[in-house]
C-alpha positions in Angstrom: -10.8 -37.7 17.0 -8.4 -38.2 20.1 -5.1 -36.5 20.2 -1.6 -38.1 20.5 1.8 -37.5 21.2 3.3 -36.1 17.5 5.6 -39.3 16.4 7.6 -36.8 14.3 9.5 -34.2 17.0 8.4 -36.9 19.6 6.2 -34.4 21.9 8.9 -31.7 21.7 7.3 -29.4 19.0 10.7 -28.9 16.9 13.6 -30.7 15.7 16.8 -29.6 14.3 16.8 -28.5 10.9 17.9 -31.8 8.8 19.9 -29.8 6.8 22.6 -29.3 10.1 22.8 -33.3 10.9 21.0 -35.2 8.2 24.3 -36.6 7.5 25.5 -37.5 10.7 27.8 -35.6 13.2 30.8 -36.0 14.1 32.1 -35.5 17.5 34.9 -34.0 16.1 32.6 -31.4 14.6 32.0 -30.4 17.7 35.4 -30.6 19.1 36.6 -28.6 16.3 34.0 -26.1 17.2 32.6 -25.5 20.4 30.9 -22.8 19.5 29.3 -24.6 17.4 27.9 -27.4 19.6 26.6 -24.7 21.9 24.7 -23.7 19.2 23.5 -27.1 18.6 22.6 -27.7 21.9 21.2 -24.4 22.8 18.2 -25.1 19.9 19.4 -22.3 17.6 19.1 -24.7 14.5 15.6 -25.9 15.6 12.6 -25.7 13.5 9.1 -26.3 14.3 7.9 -29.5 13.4 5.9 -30.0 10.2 4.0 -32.4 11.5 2.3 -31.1 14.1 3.0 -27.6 13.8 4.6 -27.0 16.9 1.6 -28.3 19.2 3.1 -31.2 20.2 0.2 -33.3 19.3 -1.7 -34.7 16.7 -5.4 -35.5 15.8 -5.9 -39.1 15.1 -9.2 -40.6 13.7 -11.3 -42.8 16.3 -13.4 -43.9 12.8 -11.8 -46.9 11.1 -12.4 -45.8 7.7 -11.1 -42.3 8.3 -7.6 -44.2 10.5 -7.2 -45.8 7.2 -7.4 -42.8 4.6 -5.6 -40.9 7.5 -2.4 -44.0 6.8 -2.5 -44.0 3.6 -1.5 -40.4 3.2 1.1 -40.9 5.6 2.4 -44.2 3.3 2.0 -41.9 0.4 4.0 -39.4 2.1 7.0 -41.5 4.0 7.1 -43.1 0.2 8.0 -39.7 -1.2 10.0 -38.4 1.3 12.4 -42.1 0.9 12.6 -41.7 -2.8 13.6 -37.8 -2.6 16.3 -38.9 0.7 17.7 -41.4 -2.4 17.5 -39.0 -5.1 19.6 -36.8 -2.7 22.0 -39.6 -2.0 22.3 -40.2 -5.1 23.7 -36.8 -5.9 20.4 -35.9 -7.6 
């Protein structure tokens, strides 16, 4: 096993909690509130990532046949989380 950069919070460890800007901001959000964008900016909405717990990195598999279970969990996974994101913009 050899450990990589987390793909999810890109190395970071966190990420802002999708429910704040899984929409989209505006820039007038932030204009209309600039307390708000400090709050934004300062991390206050940031959670740790679920990926990699916070660490920053991840273990991948040097063994072929454990790289390929390893992918198809993430499939199964990125799979799910697209058909809850439709469910969700679908009003569901």
């Amino acid at each position: 096993v050899t450990l990589v950069v987390c793909t999810t919070c890109d190395g970071k460890g966190s990420y802002v909690n999708p429910n704040i800007d899984r929409n989209g901001i505006d820039p007038q959000d932030f204009h209309d509130d600039p307390e708000f964008f400090a709050d934004y900016r300062s991390g206050m909405f940031d959670l740790p990532c679920a990926h990699c717990e916070g660490l920053r990195v991840i273990p991948v598999p040097i063994d072929e046949a454990m790289r390929k279970q390893v992918q198809e969990g993430n499939d199964a996974m990125e799979e799910y989380y697209s058909e809850v994101q439709a469910e969700i913009d679908f009003g569901a």
